[in-house]
ChimeraX commands (.cxc) that place a marker at each C-alpha (Angstrom):
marker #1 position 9.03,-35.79,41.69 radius 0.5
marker #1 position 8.07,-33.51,44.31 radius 0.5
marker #1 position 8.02,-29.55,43.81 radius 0.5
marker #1 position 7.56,-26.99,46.44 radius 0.5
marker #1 position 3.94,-25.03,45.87 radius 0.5
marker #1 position 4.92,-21.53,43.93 radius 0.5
marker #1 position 4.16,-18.45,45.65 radius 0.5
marker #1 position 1.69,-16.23,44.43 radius 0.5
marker #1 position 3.39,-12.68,43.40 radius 0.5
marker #1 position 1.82,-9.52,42.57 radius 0.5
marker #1 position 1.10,-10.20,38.53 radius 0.5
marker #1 position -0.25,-13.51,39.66 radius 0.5
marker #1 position -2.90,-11.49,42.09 radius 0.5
marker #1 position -3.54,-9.08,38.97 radius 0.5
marker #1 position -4.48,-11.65,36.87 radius 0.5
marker #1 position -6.73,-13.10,39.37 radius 0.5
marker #1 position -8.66,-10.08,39.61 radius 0.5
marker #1 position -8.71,-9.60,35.97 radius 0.5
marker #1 position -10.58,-13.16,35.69 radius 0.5
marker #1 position -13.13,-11.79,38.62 radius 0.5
marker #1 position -13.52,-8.90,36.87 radius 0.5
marker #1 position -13.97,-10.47,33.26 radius 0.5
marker #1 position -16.85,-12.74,35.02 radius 0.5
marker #1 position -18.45,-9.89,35.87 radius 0.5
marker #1 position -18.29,-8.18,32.51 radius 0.5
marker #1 position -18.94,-11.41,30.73 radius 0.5
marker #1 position -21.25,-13.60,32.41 radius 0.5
marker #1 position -21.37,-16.00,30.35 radius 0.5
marker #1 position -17.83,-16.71,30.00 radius 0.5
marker #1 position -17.89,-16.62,34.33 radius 0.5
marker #1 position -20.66,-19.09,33.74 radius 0.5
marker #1 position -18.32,-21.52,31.40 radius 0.5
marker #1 position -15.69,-21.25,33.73 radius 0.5
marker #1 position -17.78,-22.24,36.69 radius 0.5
marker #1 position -18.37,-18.69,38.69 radius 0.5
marker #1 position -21.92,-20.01,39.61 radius 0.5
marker #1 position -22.79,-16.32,41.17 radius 0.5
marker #1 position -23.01,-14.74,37.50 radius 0.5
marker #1 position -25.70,-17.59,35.85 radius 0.5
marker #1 position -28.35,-14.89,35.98 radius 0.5
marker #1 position -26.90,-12.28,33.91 radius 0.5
marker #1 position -25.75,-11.48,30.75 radius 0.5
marker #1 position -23.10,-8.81,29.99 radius 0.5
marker #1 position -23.65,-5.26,29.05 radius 0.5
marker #1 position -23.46,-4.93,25.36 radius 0.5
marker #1 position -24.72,-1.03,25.36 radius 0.5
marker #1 position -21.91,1.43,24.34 radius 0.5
marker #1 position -21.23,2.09,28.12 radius 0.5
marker #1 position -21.09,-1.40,28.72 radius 0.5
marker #1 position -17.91,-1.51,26.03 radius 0.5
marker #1 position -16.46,1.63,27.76 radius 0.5
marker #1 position -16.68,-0.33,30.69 radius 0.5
marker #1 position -14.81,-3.31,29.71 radius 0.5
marker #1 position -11.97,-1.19,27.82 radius 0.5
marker #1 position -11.77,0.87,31.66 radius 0.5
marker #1 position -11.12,-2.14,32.87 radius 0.5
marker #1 position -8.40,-3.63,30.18 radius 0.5
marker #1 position -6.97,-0.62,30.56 radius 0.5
marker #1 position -6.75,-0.06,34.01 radius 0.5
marker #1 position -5.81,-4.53,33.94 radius 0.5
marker #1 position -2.67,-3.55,31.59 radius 0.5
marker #1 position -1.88,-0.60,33.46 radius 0.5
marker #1 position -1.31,-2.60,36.58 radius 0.5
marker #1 position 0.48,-5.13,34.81 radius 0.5
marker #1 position 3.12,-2.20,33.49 radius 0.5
marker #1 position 3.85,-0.90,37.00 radius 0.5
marker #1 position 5.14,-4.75,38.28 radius 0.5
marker #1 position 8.07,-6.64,37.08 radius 0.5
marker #1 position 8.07,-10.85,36.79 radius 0.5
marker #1 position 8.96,-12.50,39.58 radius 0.5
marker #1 position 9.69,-15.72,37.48 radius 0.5
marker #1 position 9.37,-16.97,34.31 radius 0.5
marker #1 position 5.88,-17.97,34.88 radius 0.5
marker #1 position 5.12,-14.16,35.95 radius 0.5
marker #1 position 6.39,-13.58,32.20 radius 0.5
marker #1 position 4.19,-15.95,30.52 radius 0.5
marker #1 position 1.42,-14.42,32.29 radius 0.5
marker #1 position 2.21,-10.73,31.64 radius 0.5
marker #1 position 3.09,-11.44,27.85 radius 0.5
marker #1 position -0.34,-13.35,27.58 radius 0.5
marker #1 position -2.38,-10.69,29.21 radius 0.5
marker #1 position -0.63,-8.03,27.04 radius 0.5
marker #1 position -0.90,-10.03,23.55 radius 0.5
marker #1 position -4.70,-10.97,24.30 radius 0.5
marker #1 position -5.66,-7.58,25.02 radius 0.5
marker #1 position -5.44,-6.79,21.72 radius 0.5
marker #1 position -4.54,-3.00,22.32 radius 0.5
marker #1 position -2.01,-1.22,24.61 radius 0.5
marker #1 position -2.99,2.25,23.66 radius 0.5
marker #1 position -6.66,2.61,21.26 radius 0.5
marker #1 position -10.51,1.26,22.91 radius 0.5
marker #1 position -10.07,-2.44,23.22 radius 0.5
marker #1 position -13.61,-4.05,21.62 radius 0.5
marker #1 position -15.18,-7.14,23.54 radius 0.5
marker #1 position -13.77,-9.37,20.77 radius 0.5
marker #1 position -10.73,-8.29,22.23 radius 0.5
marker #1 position -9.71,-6.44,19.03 radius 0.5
marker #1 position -8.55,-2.73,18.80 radius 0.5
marker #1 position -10.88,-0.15,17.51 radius 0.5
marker #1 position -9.94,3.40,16.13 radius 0.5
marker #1 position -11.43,6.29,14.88 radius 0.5
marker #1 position -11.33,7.39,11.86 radius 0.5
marker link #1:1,2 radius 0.2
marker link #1:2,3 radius 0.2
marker link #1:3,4 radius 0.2
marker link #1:4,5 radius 0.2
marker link #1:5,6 radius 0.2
marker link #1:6,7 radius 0.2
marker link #1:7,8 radius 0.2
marker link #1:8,9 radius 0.2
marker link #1:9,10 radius 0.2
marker link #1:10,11 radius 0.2
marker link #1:11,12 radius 0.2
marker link #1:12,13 radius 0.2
marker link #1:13,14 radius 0.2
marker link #1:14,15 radius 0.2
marker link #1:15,16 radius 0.2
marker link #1:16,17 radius 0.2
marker link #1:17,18 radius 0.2
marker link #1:18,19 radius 0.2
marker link #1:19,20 radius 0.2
marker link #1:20,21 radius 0.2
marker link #1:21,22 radius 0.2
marker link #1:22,23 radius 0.2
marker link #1:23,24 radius 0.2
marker link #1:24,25 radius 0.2
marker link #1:25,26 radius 0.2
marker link #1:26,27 radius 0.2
marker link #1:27,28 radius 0.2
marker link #1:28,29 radius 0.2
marker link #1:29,30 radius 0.2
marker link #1:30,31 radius 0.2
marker link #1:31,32 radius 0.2
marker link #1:32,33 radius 0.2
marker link #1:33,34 radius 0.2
marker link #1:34,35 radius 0.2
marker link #1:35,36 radius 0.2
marker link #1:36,37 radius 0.2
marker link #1:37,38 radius 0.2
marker link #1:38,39 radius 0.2
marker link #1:39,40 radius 0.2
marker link #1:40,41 radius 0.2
marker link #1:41,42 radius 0.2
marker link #1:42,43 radius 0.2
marker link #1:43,44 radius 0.2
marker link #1:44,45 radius 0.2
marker link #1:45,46 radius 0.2
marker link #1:46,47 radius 0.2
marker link #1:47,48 radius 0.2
marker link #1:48,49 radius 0.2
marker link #1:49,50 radius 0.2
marker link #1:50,51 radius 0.2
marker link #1:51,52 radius 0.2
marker link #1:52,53 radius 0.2
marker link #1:53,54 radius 0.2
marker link #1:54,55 radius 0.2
marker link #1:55,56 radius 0.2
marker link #1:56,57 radius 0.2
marker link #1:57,58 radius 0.2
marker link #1:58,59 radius 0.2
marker link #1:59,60 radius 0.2
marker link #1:60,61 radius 0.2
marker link #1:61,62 radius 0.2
marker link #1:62,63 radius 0.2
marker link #1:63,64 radius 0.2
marker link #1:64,65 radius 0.2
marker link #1:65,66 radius 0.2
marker link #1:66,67 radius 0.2
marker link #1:67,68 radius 0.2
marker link #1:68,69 radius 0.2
marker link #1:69,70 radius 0.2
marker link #1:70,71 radius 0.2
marker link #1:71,72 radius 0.2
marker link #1:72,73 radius 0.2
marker link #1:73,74 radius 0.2
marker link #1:74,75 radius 0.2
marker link #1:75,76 radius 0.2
marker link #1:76,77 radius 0.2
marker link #1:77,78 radius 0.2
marker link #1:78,79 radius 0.2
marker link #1:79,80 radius 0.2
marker link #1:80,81 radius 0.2
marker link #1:81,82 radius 0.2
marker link #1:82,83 radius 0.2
marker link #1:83,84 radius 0.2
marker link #1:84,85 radius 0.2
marker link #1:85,86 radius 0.2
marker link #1:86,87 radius 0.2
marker link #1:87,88 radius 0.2
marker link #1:88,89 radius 0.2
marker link #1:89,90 radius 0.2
marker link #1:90,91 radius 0.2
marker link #1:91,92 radius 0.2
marker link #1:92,93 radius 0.2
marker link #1:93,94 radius 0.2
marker link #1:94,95 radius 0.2
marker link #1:95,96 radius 0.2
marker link #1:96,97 radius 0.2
marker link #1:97,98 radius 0.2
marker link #1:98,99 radius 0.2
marker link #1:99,100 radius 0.2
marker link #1:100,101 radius 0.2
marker link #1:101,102 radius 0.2
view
């Protein structure tokens, strides 16, 4: 069976940038995953290295909310990104999980 390549749409080009960005933040994971460039590092665990990474989530999900699927596999990815956030609205945590104040 032959299927014609799918064309890369604008959540698809979010995402990608999310995983450049979360190889940044995360070295380690980039490492796992095969980003070569980040072996050297390890990620910022100081409270402005958190801020950081829930700037980014946010600003990640934020993009995400201003473009509509394409397809069904533009859903898949937007619900996944959403769900593993962990947060739409308090600081996202690097474990991914949502943190309030009391």
């Amino acid at each position: 069976m032959t299927t014609t390549p799918r064309t890369p749409t604008a959540i698809d080009k979010i995402a990608e940038e999310w995983v450049d960005t979360l190889a940044v933040l995360e070295p380690t994971l980039g490492t796992y995953i095969g980003r070569n460039d980040v072996n050297d590092r390890y990620g910022d665990l100081s409270p402005d290295g958190h801020e950081q990474y829930a700037a980014e989530v946010r600003k990640t999900l934020g993009a995400l909310d201003a473009v509509s699927p394409a397809d069904s596999v533009d859903e898949v990815t937007k619900q996944t990104s959403v769900a593993s956030s962990g947060s739409t609205s308090s600081s996202t945590t690097r474990s991914g999980t949502s943190a309030t104040s009391t």
